[in-house]
C-alpha positions in Angstrom: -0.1 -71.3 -6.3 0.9 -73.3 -3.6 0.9 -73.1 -0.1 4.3 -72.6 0.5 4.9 -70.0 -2.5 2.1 -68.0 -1.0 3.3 -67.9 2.2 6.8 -66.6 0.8 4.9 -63.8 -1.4 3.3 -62.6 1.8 6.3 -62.5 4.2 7.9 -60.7 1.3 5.0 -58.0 1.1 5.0 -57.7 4.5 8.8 -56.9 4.8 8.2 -54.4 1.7 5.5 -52.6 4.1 7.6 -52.8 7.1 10.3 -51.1 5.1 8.2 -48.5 3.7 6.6 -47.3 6.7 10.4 -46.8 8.4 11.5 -44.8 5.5 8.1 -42.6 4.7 8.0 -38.8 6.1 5.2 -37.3 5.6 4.6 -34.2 4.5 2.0 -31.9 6.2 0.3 -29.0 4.1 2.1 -26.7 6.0 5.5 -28.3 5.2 4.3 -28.6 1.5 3.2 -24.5 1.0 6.6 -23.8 2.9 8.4 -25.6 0.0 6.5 -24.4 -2.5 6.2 -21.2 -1.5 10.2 -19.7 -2.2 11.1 -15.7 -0.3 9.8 -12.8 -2.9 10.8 -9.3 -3.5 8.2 -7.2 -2.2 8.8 -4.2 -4.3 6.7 -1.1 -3.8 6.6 2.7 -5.9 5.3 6.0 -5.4 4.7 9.0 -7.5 4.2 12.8 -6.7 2.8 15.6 -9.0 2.1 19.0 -8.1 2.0 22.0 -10.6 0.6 25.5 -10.3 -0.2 28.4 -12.7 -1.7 31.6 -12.1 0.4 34.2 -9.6 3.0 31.8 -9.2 4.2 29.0 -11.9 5.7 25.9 -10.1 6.1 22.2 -10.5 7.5 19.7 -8.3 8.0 16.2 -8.8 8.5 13.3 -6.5 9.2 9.3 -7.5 10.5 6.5 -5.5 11.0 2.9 -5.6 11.7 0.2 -2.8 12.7 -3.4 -2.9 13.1 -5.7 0.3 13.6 -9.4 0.3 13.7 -12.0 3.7 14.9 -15.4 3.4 16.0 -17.6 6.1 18.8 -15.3 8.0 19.2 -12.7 5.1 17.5 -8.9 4.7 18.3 -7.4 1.5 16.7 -4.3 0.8 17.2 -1.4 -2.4 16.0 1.9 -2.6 15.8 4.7 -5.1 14.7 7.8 -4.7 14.5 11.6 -6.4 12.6 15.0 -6.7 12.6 17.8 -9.1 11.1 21.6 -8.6 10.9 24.3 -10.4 9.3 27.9 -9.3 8.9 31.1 -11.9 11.4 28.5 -14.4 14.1 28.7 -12.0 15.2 25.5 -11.0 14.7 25.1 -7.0 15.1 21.1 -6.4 16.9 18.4 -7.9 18.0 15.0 -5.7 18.5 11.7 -6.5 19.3 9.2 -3.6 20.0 5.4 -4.0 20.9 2.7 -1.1 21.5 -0.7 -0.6 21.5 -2.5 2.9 22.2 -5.9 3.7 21.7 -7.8 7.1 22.6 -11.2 8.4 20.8 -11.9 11.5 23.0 -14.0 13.9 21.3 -17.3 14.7 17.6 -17.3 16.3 18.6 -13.8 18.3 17.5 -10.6 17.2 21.3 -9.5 16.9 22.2 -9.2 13.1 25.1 -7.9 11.2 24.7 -5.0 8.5 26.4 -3.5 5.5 24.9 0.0 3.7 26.0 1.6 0.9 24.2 5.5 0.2 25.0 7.7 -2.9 23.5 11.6 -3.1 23.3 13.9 -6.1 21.9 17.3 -4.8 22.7 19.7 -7.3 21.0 23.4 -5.4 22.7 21.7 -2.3 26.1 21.7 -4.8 26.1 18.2 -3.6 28.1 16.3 -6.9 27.8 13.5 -4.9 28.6 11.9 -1.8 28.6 7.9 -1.7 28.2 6.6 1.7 29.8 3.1 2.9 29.5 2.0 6.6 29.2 -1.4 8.8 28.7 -3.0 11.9 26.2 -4.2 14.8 22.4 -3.8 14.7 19.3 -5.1 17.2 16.2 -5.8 17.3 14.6 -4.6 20.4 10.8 -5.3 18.8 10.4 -7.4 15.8 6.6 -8.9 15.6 3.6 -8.3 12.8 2.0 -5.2 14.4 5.9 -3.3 15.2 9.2 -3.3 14.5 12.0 -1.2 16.1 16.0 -1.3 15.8 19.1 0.1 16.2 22.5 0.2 14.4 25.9 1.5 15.2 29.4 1.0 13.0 31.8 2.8 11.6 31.8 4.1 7.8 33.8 5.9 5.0 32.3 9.0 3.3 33.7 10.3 0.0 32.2 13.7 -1.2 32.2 16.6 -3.7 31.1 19.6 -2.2 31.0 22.7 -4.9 34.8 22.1 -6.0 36.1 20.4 -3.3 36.7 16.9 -2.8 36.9 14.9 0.1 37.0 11.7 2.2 37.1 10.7 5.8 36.3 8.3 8.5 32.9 8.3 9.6 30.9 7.0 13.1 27.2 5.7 12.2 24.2 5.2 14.4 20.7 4.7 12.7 17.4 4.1 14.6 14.3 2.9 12.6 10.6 2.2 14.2 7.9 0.9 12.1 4.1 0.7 13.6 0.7 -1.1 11.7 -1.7 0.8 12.4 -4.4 -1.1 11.1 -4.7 -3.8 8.2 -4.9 -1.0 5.7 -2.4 1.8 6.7 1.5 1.9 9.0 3.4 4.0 10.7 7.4 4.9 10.0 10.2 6.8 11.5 14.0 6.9 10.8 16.8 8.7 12.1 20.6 8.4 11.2 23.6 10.5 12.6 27.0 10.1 10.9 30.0 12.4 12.3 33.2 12.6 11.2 35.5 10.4 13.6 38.4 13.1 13.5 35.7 16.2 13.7 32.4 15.3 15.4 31.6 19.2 14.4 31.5 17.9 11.0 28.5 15.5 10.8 25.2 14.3 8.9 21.5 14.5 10.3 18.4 12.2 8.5 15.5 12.2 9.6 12.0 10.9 8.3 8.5 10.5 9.4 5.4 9.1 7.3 2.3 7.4 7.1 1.0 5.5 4.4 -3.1 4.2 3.7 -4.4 1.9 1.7 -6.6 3.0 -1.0 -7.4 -0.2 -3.0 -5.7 -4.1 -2.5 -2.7 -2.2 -4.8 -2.4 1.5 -4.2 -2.0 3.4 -1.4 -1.5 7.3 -0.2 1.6 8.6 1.3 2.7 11.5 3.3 6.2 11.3 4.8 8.5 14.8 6.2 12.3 14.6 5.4 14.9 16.5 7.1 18.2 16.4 5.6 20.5 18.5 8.1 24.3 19.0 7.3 26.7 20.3 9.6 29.3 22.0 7.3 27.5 21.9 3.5 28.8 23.2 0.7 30.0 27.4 0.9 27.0 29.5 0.1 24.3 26.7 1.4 22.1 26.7 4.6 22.6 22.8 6.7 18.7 22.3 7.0 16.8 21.0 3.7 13.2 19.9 4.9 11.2 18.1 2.4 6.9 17.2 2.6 6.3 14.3 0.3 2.8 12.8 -0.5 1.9 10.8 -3.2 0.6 7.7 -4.8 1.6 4.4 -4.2 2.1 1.6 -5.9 2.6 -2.2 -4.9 3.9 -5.3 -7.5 
């Protein structure tokens, strides 16, 4: 090869280098897990079991299941839960509960939008059902690893059947939730929600839970969590106040 032709070749490699090196980003490890590592469901369930024989016959079961996904700006969570008791054969419990909330955090703030949807079927409460929808503003005032701890308020619709009576009305909702690790192996939870009617604040909605939950292996875990389910005007012939203690197993997938 001659001089010339070789001096060529190597200007044009060097211009080939030149133009890689502008236009090359490279990727750090933690840029590559980010990628590769896409937002998950974290989906959790619990079971409860208690039965008796003797003086007294009685069973009582509990089963729940929780869904929450976080990507970028989004919260989706989905939750289903229901109970059913018997004491002597007579039929003492039966709920089933299911909710959907969605939030859109505004920007880098801990501001975020919400929407919630709640259905009930409480059939010794003579709850048919009552489907909850409401909207509006929430906050995060803590939002770190070890705590979380926020607040909503918006307005909602409520349509009901109570006994044999239908309704629907206009709601006003505020909800609180705290959440508290502990440790590495067990957390810390508290909730409470108050929805009144916007043309009868006599006529509201109380729910309120406490519970703690331990790990027992990398998968399972124990719960113990008190619900209070207080109603204002229920359905004729029902007391306001149901109070529920819940433990059981856990499960995580």
């Amino acid at each position: 090869m001659s001089r010339k032709k070789l001096l060529k070749q190597t200007v044009r490699l060097a211009a080939l280098a030149l133009i890689s090196s502008l236009t090359y980003s490279p990727v750090s490890a933690a840029d590559a897990a980010a990628v590769e590592e896409k937002p998950k469901w974290e989906t959790s369930a619990a079971f409860g079991f208690t039965l008796t024989q003797g003086n007294s016959d009685t069973v009582l079961a509990t089963a729940s299941l929780l869904s929450l996904k976080k990507w970028e700006v989004h919260e989706l969570s989905a939750g289903i839960n229901g109970s059913y008791g018997e004491v002597e054969s007579v039929k003492n419990n039966e709920v089933l509960r299911g909710t959907v909330q969605y939030n859109r955090l505004i920007g880098e703030s801990d501001s975020y939008f919400f929407g919630k949807t709640d259905l009930l079927h409480d059939s010794v409460a003579d709850v048919e059902y009552r489907l909850s929808l409401s909207a509006g503003y929430g906050y995060y005032f803590v939002r770190n690893e070890k705590m979380s701890l926020s607040a909503e308020v918006g307005p909602g619709y409520i349509f009901e059947k109570l006994g044999s009576g239908e309704d629907d009305y206009l709601t006003l909702r505020a909800g609180e939730r705290f959440e508290y690790k502990i440790s590495d192996r067990a957390r810390l939870w508290q909730s409470v929600e108050y929805t009144p009617q916007v043309e009868d604040f006599g006529n509201f909605l109380l729910v309120a839970e406490i519970g703690v939950e331990s790990d027992l292996t990398e998968k399972m875990s124990l719960r113990v969590s008190l619900q209070d389910n207080y109603d204002n005007e229920p359905a004729p012939g029902r007391k306001s106040n149901d109070l529920r203690l819940v433990t059981g197993i856990g499960y995580k997938f």
